[in-house]
BAPAGU-352603 format. One record per residue (C-alpha): x, y, z. Coordinates in steps of 0.05 Angstrom, whole numbers, plus 5000, padded with zeros to 4 digits. Each point is the difference from the previous one (the first is absolute). Example, Ala and Ser with C-alpha at 12.3 -4.5 7.8 and 13.67 -1.06 7.14 Angstrom:
! BAPAGU-352603
> 5246 4910 5156
> 5027 5069 4987
//
This chain:
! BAPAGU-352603
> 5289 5040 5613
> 4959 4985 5064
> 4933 4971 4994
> 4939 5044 5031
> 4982 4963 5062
> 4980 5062 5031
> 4925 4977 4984
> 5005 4929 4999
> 4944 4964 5026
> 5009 4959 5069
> 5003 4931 4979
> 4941 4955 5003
> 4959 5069 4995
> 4982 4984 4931
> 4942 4957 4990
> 5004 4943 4943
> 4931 5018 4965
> 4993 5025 4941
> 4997 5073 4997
> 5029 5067 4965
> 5049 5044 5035
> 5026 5070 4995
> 5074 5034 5008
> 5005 5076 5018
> 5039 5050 5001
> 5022 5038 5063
> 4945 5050 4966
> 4949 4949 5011
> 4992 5000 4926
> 4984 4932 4972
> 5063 4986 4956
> 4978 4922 4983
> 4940 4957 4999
> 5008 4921 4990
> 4961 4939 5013
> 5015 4937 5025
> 4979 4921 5012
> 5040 4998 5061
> 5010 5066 5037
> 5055 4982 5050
> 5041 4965 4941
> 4996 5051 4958
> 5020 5059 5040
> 5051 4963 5033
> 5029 4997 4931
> 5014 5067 5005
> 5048 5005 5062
> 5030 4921 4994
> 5056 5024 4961
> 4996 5068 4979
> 5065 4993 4958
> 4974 4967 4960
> 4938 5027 4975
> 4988 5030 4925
> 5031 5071 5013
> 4931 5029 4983
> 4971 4966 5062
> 5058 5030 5041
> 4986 5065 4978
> 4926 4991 5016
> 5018 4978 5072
> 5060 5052 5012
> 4940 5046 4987
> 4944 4972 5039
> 5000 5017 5076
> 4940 4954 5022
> 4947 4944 4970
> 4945 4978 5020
> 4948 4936 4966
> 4931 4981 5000
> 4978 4931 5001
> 4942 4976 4951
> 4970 4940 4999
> 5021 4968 4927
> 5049 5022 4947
> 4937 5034 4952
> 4984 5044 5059
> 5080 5017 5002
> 4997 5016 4921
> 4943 5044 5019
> 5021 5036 5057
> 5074 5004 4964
> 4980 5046 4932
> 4950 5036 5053
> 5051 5026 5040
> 5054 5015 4945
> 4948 5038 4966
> 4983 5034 5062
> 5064 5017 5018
> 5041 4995 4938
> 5071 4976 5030
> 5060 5021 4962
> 5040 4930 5003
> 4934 4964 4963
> 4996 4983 4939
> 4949 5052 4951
> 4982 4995 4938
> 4993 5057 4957
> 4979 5010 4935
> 5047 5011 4946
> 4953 5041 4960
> 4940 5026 5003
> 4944 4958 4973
> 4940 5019 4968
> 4928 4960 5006
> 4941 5001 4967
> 4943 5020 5050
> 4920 4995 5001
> 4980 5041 5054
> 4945 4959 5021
> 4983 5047 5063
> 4975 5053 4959
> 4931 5000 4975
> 5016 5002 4929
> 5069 4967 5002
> 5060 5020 4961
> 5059 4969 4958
> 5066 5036 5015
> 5072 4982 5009
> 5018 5010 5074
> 5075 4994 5028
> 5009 4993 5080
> 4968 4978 5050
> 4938 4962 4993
> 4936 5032 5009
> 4940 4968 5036
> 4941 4982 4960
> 5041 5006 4935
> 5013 4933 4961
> 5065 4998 4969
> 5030 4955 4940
> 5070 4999 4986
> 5054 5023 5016
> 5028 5021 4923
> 5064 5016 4985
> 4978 5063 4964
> 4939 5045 5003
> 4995 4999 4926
> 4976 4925 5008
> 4948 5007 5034
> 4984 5063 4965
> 4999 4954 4932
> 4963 4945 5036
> 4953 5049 5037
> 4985 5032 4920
> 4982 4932 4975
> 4949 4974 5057
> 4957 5066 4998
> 4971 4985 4932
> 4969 4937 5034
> 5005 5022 5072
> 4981 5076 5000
> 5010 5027 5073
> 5023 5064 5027
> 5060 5018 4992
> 5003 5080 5004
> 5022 5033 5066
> 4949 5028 5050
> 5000 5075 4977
> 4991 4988 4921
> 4937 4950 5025
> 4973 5054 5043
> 5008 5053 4948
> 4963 4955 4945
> 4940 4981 5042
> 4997 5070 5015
> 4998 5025 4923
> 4961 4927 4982
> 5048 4983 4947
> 5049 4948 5003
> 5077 5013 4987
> 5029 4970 4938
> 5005 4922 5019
> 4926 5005 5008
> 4992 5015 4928
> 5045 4953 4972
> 4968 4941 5046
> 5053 4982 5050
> 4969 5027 5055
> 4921 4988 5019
> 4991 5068 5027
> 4973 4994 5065
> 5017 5074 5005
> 4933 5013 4956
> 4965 4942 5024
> 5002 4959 4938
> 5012 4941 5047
> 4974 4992 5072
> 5056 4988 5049
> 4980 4923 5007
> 5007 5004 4927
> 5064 5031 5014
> 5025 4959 5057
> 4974 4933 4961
> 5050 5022 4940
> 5060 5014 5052
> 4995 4931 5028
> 5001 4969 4935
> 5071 5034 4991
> 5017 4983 5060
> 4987 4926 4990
> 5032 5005 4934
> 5066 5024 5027
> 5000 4950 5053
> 5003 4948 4950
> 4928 4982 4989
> 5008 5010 4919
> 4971 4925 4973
> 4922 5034 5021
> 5002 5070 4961
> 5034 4968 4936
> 4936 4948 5004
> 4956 5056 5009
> 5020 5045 4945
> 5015 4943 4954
> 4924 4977 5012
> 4972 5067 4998
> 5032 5016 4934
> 4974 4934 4964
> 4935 5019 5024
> 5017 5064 4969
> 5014 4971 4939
> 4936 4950 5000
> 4950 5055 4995
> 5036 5048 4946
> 5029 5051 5055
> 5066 5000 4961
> 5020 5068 5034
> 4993 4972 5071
> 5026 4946 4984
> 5063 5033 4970
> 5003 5038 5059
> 5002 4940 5051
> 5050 4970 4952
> 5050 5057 5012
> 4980 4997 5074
> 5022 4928 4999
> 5074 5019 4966
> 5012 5047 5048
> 4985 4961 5059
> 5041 4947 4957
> 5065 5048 4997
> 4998 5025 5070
> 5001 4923 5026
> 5060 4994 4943
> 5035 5057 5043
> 5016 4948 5054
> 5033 4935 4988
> 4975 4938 5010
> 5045 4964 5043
> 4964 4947 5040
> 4942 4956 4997
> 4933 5043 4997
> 4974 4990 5068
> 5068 5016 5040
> 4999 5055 5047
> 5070 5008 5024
> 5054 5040 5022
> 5076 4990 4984
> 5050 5028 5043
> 5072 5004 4973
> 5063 5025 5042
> 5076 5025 4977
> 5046 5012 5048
> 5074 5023 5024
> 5030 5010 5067
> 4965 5075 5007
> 4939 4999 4959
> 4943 4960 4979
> 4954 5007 4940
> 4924 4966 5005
> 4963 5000 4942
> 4926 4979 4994
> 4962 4969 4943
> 4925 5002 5011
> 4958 4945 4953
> 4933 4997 5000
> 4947 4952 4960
> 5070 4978 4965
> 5024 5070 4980
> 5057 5045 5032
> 4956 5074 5025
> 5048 5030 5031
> 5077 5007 5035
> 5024 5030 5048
> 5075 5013 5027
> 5038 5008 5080
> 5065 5018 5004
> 5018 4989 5078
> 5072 5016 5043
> 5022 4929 5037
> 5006 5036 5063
> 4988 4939 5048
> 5033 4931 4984
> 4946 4955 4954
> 5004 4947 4954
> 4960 4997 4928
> 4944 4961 5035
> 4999 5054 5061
> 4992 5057 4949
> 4948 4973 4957
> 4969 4983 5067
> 4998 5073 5019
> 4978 5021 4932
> 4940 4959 5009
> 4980 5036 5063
> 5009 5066 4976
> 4967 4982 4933
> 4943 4971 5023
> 4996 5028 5073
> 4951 5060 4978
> 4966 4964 4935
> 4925 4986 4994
> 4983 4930 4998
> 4974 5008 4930
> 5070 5015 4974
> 5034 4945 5029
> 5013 4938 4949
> 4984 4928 5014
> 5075 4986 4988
> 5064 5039 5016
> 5063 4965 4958
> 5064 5017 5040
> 5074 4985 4984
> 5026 4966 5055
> 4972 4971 5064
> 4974 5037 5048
> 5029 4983 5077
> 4922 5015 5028
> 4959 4971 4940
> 4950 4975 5046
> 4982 5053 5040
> 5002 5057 4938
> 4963 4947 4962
> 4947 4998 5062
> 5003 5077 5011
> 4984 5015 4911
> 4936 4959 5009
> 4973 5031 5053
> 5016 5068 4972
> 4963 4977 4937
> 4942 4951 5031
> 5031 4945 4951
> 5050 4956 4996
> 5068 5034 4972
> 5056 4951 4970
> 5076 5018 5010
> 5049 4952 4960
> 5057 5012 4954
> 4980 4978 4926
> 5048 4935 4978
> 4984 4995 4931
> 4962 5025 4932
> 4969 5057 4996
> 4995 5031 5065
> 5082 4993 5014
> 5009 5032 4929
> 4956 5057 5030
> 5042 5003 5058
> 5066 4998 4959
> 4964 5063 4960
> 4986 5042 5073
> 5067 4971 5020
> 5034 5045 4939
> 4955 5058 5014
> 5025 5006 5067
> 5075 4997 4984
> 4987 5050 4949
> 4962 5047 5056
> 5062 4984 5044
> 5040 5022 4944
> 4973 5071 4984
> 4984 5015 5070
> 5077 4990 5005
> 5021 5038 4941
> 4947 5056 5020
> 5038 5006 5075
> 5070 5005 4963
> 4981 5053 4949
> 4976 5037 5061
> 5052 5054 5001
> 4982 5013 5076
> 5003 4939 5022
> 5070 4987 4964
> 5035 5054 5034
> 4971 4984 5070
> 5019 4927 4989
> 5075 5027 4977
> 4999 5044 5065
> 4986 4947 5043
> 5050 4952 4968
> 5053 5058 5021
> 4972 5005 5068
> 4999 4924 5016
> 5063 4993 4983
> 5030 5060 5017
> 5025 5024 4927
> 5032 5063 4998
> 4957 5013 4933
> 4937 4975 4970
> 5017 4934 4957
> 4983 5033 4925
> 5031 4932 4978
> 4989 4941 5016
> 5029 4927 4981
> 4980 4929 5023
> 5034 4939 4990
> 4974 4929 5003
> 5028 4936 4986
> 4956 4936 4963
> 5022 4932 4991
> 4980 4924 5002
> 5040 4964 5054
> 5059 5033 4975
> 5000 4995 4928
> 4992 5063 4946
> 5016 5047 5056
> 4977 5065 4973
> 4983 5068 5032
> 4963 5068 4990
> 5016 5074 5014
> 4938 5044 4988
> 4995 5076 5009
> 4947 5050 5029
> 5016 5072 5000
> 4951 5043 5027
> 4958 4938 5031
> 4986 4987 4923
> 5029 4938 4960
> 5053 5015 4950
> 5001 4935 4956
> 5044 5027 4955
> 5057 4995 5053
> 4987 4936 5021
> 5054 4944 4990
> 5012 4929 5020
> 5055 4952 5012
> 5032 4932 4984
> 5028 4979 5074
> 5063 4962 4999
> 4999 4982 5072
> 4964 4936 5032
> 5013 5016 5069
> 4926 5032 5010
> 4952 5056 5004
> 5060 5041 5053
> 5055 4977 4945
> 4960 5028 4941
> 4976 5061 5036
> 5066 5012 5005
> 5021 4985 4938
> 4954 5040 4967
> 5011 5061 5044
> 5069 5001 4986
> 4993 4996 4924
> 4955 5050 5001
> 5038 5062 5031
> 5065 4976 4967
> 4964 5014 4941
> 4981 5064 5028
> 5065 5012 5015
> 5034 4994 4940
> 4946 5038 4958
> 5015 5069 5054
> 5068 4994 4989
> 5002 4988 4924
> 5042 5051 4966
> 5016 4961 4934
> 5001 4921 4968
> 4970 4951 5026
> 5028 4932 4984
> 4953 4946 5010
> 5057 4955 5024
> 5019 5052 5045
> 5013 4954 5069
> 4969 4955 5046
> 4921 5028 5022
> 4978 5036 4949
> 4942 4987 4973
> 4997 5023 4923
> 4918 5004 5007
> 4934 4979 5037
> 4942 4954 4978
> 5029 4954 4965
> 5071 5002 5035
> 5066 5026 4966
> 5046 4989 5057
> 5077 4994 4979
> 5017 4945 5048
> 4923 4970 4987
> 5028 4933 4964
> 4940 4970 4965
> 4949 5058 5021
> 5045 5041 4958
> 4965 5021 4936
> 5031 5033 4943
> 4996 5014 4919
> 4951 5021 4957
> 4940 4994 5062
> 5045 5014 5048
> 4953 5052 5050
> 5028 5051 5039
> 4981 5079 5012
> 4947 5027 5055
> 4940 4962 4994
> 4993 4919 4996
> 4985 5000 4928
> 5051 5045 4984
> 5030 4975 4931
> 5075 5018 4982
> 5012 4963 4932
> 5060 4974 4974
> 5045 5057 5025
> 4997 4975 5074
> 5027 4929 4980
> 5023 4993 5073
> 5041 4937 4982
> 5039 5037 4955
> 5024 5046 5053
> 4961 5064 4967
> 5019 5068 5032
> 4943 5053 4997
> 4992 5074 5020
> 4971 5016 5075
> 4982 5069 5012
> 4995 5011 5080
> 4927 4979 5011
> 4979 4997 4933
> 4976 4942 4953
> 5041 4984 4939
> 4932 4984 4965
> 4953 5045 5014
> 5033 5067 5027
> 4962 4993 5065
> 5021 4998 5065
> 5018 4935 5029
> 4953 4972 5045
> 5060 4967 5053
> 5026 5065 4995
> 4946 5023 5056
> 5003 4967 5078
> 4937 4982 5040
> 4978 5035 5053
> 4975 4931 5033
> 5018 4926 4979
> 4948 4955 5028
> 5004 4927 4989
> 4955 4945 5007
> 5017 4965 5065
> 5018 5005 5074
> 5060 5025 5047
> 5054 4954 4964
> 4975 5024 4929
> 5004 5078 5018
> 5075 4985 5042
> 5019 4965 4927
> 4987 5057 4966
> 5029 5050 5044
> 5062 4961 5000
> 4996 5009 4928
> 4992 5070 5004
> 5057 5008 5048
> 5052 4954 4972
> 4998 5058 4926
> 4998 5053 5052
> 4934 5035 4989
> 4972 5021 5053
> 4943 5057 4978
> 4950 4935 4987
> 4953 4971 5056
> 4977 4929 5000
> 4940 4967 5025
> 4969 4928 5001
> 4927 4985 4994
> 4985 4930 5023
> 4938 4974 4970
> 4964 4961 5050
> 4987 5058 5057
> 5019 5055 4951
> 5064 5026 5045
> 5035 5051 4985
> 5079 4976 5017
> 5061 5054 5002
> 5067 4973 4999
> 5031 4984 5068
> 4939 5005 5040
> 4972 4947 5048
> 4925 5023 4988
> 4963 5016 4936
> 4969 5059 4985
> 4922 4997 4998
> 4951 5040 4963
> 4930 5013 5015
> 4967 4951 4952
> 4958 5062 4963
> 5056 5043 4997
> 5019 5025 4923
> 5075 4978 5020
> 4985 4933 5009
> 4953 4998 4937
> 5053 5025 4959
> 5058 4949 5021
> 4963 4951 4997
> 4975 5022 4919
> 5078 5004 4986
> 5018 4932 5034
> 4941 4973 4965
> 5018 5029 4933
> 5063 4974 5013
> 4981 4932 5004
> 4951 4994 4939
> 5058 5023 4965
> 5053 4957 5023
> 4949 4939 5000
> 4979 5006 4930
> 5093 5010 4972
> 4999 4932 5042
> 4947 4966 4958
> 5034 5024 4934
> 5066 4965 5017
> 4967 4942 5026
> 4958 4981 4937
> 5051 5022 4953
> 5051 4946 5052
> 4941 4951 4987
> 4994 5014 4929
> 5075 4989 4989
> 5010 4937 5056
> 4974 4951 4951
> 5050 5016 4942
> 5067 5003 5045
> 5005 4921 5004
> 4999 5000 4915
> 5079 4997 4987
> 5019 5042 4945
> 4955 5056 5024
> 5029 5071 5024
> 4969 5056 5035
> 4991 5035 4925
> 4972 4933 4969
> 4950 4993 5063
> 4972 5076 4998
> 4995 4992 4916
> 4959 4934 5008
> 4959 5033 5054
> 4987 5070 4956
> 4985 4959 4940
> 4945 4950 5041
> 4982 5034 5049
> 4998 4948 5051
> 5033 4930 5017
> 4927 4975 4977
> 4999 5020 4945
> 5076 4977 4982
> 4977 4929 5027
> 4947 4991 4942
> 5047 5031 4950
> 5034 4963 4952
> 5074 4988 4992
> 4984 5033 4925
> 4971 5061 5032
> 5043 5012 5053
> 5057 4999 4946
> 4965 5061 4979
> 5028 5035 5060
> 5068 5036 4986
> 5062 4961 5021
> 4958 4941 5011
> 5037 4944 4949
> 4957 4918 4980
> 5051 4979 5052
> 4983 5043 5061
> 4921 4997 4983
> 4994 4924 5010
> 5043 5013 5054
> 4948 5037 5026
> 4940 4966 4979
> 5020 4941 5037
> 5032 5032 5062
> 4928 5023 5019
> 4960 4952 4975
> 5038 4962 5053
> 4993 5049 5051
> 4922 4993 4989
> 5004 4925 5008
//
């Protein structure tokens, strides 16, 4: 691929200031907006070695036809003029920030001469304070309900006020006391205004001088006899009492912060914001944003902050603003947030106590918004069979891939060697038909890949041309089941009496008739299980194998394919680091646009893949660790090991056991239990 040098800028053209440039397209659309300390050094980064640039950048440049900078005169003016001009000219390889639902706020609209309480969504309006945001209207509709009994303001829309100062009676709220009625003049509208900046202060956090208040006023109440005022103010004083209840106390009552927590994968990223004030959480808000240019975690909170705060009122910005990483232009966005607010703003990432178990908190929040906003886009049915389409196109399928599997391989160093198979069919995850493997070969990722492959469509194989018994000692490759392994020439993976598993699904449980050991024939039907009458699931080919890796992964697999003759499957790689799409025998990988559906999907199946093959790994491994420490004890056989095991439940436990109890244990003789008891007692020494 040839770099674009078309546009290149003549060298020593490019000043070393600090500045922000632009790249456009042959349009003379802006297509990307960035900033830098060092203008020369940075753009020459761009055409040095195009090669090897993030393939993102490459297709940002392979697009842009010219660019142009301008030179500022310190890095805060850059920050400035940079969210300026992207939200000027919104450019397409930027990152944005979008919200992944819509929030609702609870607004006073101050600009009005009699202002009103209302939930608003949207864009902010001027001369309207707002308070939030919630994560449901029926919040602040509860919350809103509560502070009118002290707090009686407006909160009818304009036409129902109209029509009751035109009649002169009041609608219903009037009459019940949670609204003044300024409609019929029963207040002035200083009165009015007077009682909407008391809510407005109360909401803000300013709560310690109306509990005072009321709690004064209703002793005084109380003094001189006035037991039904002063019954009144007391309820006035619960409810302000369960409306500050509503919103957890998290912090110390005079911090004002915000916390800003970030998930991430290679094509999305999740923000989610926490917003404390006077020591209590009011509000959160989530972004979902596409990583369409190349940025780290600190880059993208970076951004955030811009965007977030790029259009606020000073009012609304916090003295503090907790982040989860380091941020590569502290200083300067530090610099910029207090001049925006006319006060000093604090950036830092929380070490310890209670602010970093707030930030853990957010952190969870905005894996979980990752999480849905994922598992909204796949349930999409839309989306799912554009993705599928451009899967077949990008690969040039001769049919959409209805079914999909993906293979990955987890291991430490070499040891417990296990892998995954997992199944989408119509972009959707069929867990049911997902299996795993115990790998026999130690020759690496190619080696297993291969392995597994192979084992795989022999199986697949032998189920299409099944036509009557089945011996499970029928020959060399067979494997008698998946998840745990039943393989006939498996050695000590092989598993076999009473638990012995095989059938279609990992848990699949046989019972004493499939005592492989014993050389048990059972009944096959072509493509049908012997236990429950359904199909078979290896009875059925992919339409696509992908598996997790590059060119010498996918080539493994195809030889795999090729060597049992089936040739109606296609194979692809998907490398994780620069998400490349690899086809076997070519020299170049296959890219996809980085917000295509196709990408999005292999990379939920490679990813799926791997969470399942990671956590089979970690179930061999501690049941290898669990077992390690009893296979120095002589006297002690695999049987003995996994009874002493079931009947403590851990080598701990065993270790402060007594040679009595563990006598207790079936099998286990006086002899063999001192045996024990000192064999680890020495092992702990």
């Amino acid at each position: 691929m040839g770099g674009p040098v078309g546009f290149r800028p003549k060298s020593g053209s490019i000043p070393e200031s600090p500045g922000v440039y632009r790249f456009k397209d042959a349009g003379g659309r802006v297509i990307y907006v960035g900033k830098a300390k060092s203008l020369r050094q940075r753009l020459n980064s761009y055409f040095a070695d195009f090669a090897g640039l993030h393939p993102r950048t490459q297709t940002m440049l392979t697009t842009a036809a010219a660019v142009d900078w301008t030179v500022v005169g310190t890095e805060v003016e850059a920050l400035q003029l940079e969210y300026s001009w992207i939200k000027e000219y919104d450019p397409r390889f930027n990152v944005k920030y979008r919200d992944d639902k819509s929030y609702p706020y609870l607004a006073v609209t101050m600009g009005e001469e009699f202002p009103r309480v209302q939930v608003l969504r949207g864009a902010k309006r001027k001369g309207t304070r707002y308070f939030g945001p919630y994560s449901h209207a029926w919040a602040i509709r509860e919350t809103v309900d509560l502070l009118l009994r002290v707090f009686p303001i407006r909160s009818c829309s304009s036409g129902v006020f109209k029509r009751a100062a035109q009649i002169g009676r009041p609608c219903l709220l009037g009459y019940i006391d949670k609204c003044s009625a300024p409609c019929v003049s029963r207040v002035t509208a200083e009165e009015h205004r007077a009682l909407a900046e008391d809510f407005s202060d109360f909401m803000a956090g300013n709560t310690g001088r109306f509990i005072k208040r009321l709690e004064r006023e209703m002793r005084e109440a109380a003094v001189e006899q006035e037991y039904e005022k002063a019954a009144r103010l007391r309820d006035d004083l619960q409810a302000l009492q369960r409306a500050m209840e509503k919103q957890a106390v998290v912090l110390g009552d005079n911090t004002d912060c915000d916390v800003v927590a970030l998930a991430e994968d290679p094509l999305e990223a999740a923000v989610q914001v926490f917003y404390v004030r006077g020591g209590r959480i009011r509000g959160q808000r989530g972004w979902v944003v596409d990583k369409v240019e190349e940025a780290g975690p600190g880059e993208l909170v970076e951004h955030f902050l811009l965007q977030m705060y790029g259009d606020a009122s000073a009012e609304t910005l916090p003295k503090e603003v907790l982040v989860p990483v380091p941020l590569p232009e502290v200083e300067a966005v530090t610099e910029l947030l207090s001049e925006h607010r006319k006060a000093r703003v604090e950036i830092r990432v929380p070490q310890r106590g209670d602010k970093k178990a707030l930030m853990e908190t957010v952190e969870r929040n905005a894996k979980e918004s990752l999480k849905q906003h994922k598992l909204k886009r796949a349930s999409d049915l839309t989306a799912r069979s554009k993705a599928l389409q451009e899967v077949a196109d990008a690969l040039e399928l001769d049919q959409v891939p209805l079914r999909i599997e993906c293979y990955d391989v987890s291991h430490i160093q070499g040891t417990n060697v296990v892998a995954s198979m997992v199944v989408f069919e119509d972009g959707l995850a069929r867990k049911s038909e997902y299996r795993r493997f115990a790998v026999r070969s130690t020759e690496g990722d190619v080696a297993s890949i291969y392995e597994v492959i192979s084992r795989r469509f022999k199986r697949y194989l032998e189920e299409r041309s099944a036509t009557g018994e089945l011996d499970a000692e029928a020959g060399p490759g067979l494997d008698a089941g998946f998840g745990p392994e039943l393989d006939a020439e498996a050695g000590p993976v092989l598993e076999s009496g009473p638990d012995a598993k095989v059938g279609s699904g990992p848990n699949a449980e046989v019972g004493p008739k499939a005592d492989v050991e014993a050389g048990a024939e059972f009944e096959v039907q072509p493509g049908i299980d012997p236990e429950t009458g359904r199909p078979r699931k290896f009875a059925y080919p992919p339409n696509l194998v992908v598996v997790d890796g590059g060119p010498a992964q996918a080539a493994a697999a195809r030889r795999a394919l090729d060597e049992l003759g089936v040739d109606d499957v296609a194979v692809c790689g998907l490398a994780k680091r620069l998400e490349e799409v690899w086809l076997p025998g070519e020299d170049l990988p296959v890219i996809l646009a980085r917000s295509s559906e196709a990408l999005y999907l292999l990379q939920r199946v490679r990813d799926e893949a791997h969470r399942f093959a990671i956590t089979y790994h970690r179930s061999k491994r501690s049941k290898s660790v669990k077992e390690s420490a009893l296979d120095e004890v002589p006297g002690l056989g695999p049987a003995r090991r996994q009874a002493l095991i079931k009947h403590f439940g851990s080598v701990k436990r065993l270790r402060e056991a007594t040679a009595a109890q563990i006598c207790e244990v079936p099998g286990i003789g006086p002899s063999t239990a001192e045996t024990i008891v000192s064999a680890l007692k020495g092992q702990s020494t």
